[in-house]
N, C-alpha and C positions, 0 to 999 in steps of 0.2 A: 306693541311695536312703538320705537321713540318714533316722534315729530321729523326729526332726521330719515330717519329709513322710509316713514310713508313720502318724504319729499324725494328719496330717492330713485323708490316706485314709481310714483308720477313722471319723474324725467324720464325715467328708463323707458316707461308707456308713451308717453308722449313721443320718443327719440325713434322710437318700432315704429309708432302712427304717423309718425314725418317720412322713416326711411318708406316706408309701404307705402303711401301716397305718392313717395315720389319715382319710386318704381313704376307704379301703375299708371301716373301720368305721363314721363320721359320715357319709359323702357318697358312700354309692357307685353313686348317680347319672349320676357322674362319669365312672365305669367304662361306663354303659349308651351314655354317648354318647359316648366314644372307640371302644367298640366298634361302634355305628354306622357310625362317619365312618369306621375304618378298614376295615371289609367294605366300604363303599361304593368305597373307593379300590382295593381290591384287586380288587374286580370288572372296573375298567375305566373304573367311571364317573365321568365329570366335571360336575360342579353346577356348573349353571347357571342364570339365570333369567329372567320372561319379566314384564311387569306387562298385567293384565287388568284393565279399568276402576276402577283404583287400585288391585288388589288384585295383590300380587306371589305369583306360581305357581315353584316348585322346580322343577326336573327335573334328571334326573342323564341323561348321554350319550354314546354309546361308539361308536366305530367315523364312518362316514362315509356319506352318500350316495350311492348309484351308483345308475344310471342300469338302469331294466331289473331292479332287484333290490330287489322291495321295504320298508321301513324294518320296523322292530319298536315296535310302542306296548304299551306295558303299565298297567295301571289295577290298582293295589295295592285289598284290600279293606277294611272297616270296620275303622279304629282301627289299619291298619296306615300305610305310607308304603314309599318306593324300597327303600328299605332291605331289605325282604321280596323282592326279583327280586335281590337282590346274587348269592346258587348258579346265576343261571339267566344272568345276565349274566356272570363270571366264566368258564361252560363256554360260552359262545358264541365262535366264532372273532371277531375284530377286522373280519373281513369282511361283518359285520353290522353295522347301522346299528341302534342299538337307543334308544330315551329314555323312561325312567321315570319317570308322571310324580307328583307328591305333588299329592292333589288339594287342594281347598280346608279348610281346618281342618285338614289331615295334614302330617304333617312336618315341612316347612323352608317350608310355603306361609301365607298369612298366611288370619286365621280370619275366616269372614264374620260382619259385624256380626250383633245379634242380631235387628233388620229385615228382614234378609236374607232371601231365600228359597231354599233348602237344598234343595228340592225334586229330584228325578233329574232332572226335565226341564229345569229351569237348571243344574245342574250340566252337561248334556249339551251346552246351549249355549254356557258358558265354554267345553267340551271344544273345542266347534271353533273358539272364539274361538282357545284357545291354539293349536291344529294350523295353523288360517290363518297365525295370525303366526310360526309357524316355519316356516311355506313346506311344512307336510309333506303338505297336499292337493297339490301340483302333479302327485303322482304315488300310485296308490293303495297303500294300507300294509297291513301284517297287525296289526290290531288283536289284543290278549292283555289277557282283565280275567279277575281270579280273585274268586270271591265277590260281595259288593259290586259291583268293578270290574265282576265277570261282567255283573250285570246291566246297569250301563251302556254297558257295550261293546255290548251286544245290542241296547239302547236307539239309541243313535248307530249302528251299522252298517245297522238298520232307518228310521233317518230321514234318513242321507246315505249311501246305498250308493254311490253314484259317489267316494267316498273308499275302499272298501274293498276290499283286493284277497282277503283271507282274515280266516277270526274264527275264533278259539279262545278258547274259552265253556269255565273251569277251575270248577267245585262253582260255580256262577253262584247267585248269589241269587232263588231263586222258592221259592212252596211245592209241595210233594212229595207224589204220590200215599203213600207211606209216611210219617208226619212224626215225627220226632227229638222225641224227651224235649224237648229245647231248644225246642223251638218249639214243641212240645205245652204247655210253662207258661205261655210267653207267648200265646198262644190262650186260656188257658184267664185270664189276667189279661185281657186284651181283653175276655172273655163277664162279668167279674167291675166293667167299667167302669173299671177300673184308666188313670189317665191319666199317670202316670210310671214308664213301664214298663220302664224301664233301674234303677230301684228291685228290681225283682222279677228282672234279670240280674246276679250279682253275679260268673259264670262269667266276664261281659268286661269287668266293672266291679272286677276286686280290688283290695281294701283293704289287706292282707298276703301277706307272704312267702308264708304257707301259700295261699292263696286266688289267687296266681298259679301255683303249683306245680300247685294245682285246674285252671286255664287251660291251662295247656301240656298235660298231661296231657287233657284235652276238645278239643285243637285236632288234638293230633297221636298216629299210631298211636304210634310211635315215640320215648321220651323215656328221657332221661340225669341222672344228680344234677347237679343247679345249686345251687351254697352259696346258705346262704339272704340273706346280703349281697347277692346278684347281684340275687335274688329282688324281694329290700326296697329295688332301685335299679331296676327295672322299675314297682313301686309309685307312687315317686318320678315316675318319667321320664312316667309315664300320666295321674297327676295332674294338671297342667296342662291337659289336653287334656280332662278329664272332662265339662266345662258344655258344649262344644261336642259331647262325643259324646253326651253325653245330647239333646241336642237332634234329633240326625241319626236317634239308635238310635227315640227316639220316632216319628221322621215315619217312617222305614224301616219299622216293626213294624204299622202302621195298615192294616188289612185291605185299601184301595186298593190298595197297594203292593206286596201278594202274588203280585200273577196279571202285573206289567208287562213284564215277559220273555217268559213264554206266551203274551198277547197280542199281543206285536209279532213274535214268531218267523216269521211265514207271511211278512212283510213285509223276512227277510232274505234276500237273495238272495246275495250271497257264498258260496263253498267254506268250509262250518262243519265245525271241531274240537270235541269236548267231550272235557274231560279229567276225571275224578273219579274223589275215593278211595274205594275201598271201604267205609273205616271210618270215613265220614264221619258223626260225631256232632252236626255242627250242622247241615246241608242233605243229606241224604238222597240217596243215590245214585242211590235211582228215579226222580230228575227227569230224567236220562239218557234214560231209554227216551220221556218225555213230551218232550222237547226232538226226540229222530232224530225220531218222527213228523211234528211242526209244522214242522222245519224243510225248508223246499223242494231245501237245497243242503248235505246233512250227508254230507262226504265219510268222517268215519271218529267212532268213540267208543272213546275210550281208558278202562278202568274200570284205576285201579290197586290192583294189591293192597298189602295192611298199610301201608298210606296213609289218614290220616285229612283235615282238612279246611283243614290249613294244608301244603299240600304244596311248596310252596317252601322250608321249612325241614324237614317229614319225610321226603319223597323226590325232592329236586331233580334226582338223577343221570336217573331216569324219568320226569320230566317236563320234560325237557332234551330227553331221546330222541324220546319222543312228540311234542314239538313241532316238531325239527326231521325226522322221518321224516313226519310232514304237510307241511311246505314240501317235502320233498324230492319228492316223491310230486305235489307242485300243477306244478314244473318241469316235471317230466318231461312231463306232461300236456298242455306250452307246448309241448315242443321238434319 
C-alpha cells in the first residue's frame, strides 16, 4: 500500500473515532436505540405492525404457528416495551411462536391522544382488538404479562378465557399484603391528596445519569457499572415518553386500580403460572401466596431467588426455565 492510501486510512480512522466520540459524548441517545434494535434482532424478533382504530401497535415476532402448540403473547410492563423479553425470546427455540407486543404509548406503538382513555379496561380491549386481527384467537395462546402487563393479562384472561390456553402472572401489578417502601410513599401521597403523583416517583421518572443508576439498582437484584454516558442516554431516550407515562403512572396509582387483579382472579380459569422475584422492591413478593389462593387454576409458583423486579434483565436464564418447565409440565398433562 502507497504512503498515500495508509494516510488516507488514518483520516478515514481517525474521522470514525472523532464522529463516535462525539456521538457518545453529545448524543448518546443514539447508543440506547441501536442498542435496542440490535437485542431485538438478535433475539429473533421481527417488527412488525398492525393499525388499531388509527392507531398503529409494534410487535416484534418469532418463530411460526403450529397447529396443536400453543403461541406465546407477552405484555412488557410500565414504561418498558418489546425490547424487555429480547433474553427470554432469544433462549426460546424457533419452534415457538412467540409476539411481543408494545402496547399503546410504549415503544414503536403510537401514543394515545390525550382524550383518550388509558384506562386497563380499554387498553384490554385494543388487546383483543390486536390478537383478532392477527388471527391469534383461532387457537388458544399462553398469555405472559410481567408487571403492568401482569395485571392485564389477568385482566384479559379473566374476560376472554376461551382465548387462553395457560397465563403466567410475572411480579403482576396489585397491592401486597406486605407493601414495598415504593408504594408505601405513594399511598402515603394519595392520603396526602396529592394529584400528580409521578411528581413524588422520581425512582421511574429520572432526570439524571445518577437517578437512573437509582432505577436500575430499585428494579433489579443484580446490577453492573454502566458509564454514565449510557446512563445520560437512557435519560434522553425516556424523555419523550414522560407526559404520556405521567398520565398512565397517575390513573395506575388511583386506589381503584389496586385490587383489579385480586378481584378478577376467581374469574380465571386457565392453568396459572406466578413467577416472582424475591427481592422484589416495587410489588412485594407476598402477592404470591394471595394470588395461589384466589386463583381456581394455579398450577405452580415460581418465587426466585436474588431476583428483584425487573427479571427479564436480572435473571432471564431462570425465568426462561420456569416458564418453559410450566409448558412443559401443561403437555404432558395433554398427552
Amino acid at each position: 500500500m502507497t504512503m498515500i492510501g495508509m494516510m488516507a486510512l488514518t483520516y478515514l480512522f481517525l474521522a470514525g473515532l472523532g464522529a463516535f466520540l462525539y456521538m457518545y459524548m453529545v448524543h448518546p441517545v443514539i447508543f440506547i436505540h441501536l442498542y435496542f434494535r440490535i437485542s431485538v434482532w438478535l433475539s429473533g424478533l421481527k417488527l412488525k405492525y398492525v393499525n388499531i382504530d388509527d392507531m398503529t401497535i409494534c410487535y416484534g415476532e418469532k418463530g411460526k404457528r403450529r397447529k396443536g402448540q400453543p403461541s406465546m403473547i407477552l405484555l412488557h410492563g410500565f414504561t418498558a416495551c418489546k425490547f424487555m423479553w429480547s433474553p427470554l425470546a432469544k433462549n426460546l427455540s424457533h419452534d415457538c411462536h412467540v409476539i411481543a407486543v408494545d402496547l399503546p404509548g410504549h415503544g414503536d406503538s403510537d401514543t394515545p391522544t390525550e382524550d383518550e382513555d388509558i384506562s386497563h379496561t380499554t387498553t384490554v380491549k385494543k388487546m383483543n382488538q390486536i390478537i383478532c386481527r392477527l388471527g391469534l384467537e383461532e387457537e388458544p395462546f399462553h398469555l405472559v404479562g410481567m408487571s403492568m402487563g401482569g395485571a392485564l393479562a389477568g385482566l384479559y384472561a379473566a374476560q376472554y378465557p376461551e382465548h387462553i390456553h395457560s397465563l403466567t402472572l410475572i411480579c403482576p401489578a396489585m397491592r401486597t399484603p406486605i407493601e414495598s417502601p415504593f408504594w408505601g410513599d405513594i399511598h402515603a401521597a394519595l392520603e396526602q391528596g396529592m394529584t400528580n403523583l409521578h411528581e413524588k416517583c422520581t425512582l421511574l421518572f429520572p432526570q439524571s445519569a445518577h437517578q437512573v443508576q437509582d432505577m436500575l439498582r430499585f428494579v433489579q437484584f443484580n446490577n453492573s457499572w454502566v458509564p454514565k454516558q449510557i446512563l445520560q442516554g437512557v435519560v434522553d431516550f425516556r424523555k419523550n415518553y414522560y407526559p404520556f407515562y405521567a398520565r398512565l403512572f397517575n390513573m395506575i396509582a388511583q386506589p381503584d386500580n389496586h385490587h383489579l387483579l385480586r378481584d378478577c382472579a376467581t374469574k380465571i380459569t386457565a392453568p396459572t403460572q406466578i413467577i416472582w422475584g424475591e427481592e422484589d422492591q416495587v410489588i412485594h413478593a407476598s402477592g404470591a401466596a394471595v394470588l395461589k389462593e384466589l386463583l381456581p387454576n394455579c398450577v405452580r409458583v415460581d418465587l426466585i431467588p436474588r431476583c428483584g423486579h425487573s427479571m427479564s434483565t436480572d435473571r432471564p436464564g431462570a425465568m426462561t426455565k420456569a416458564l418453559l418447565t410450566f409448558r412443559s409440565g401443561l403437555e404432558q398433562k395433554t398427552r
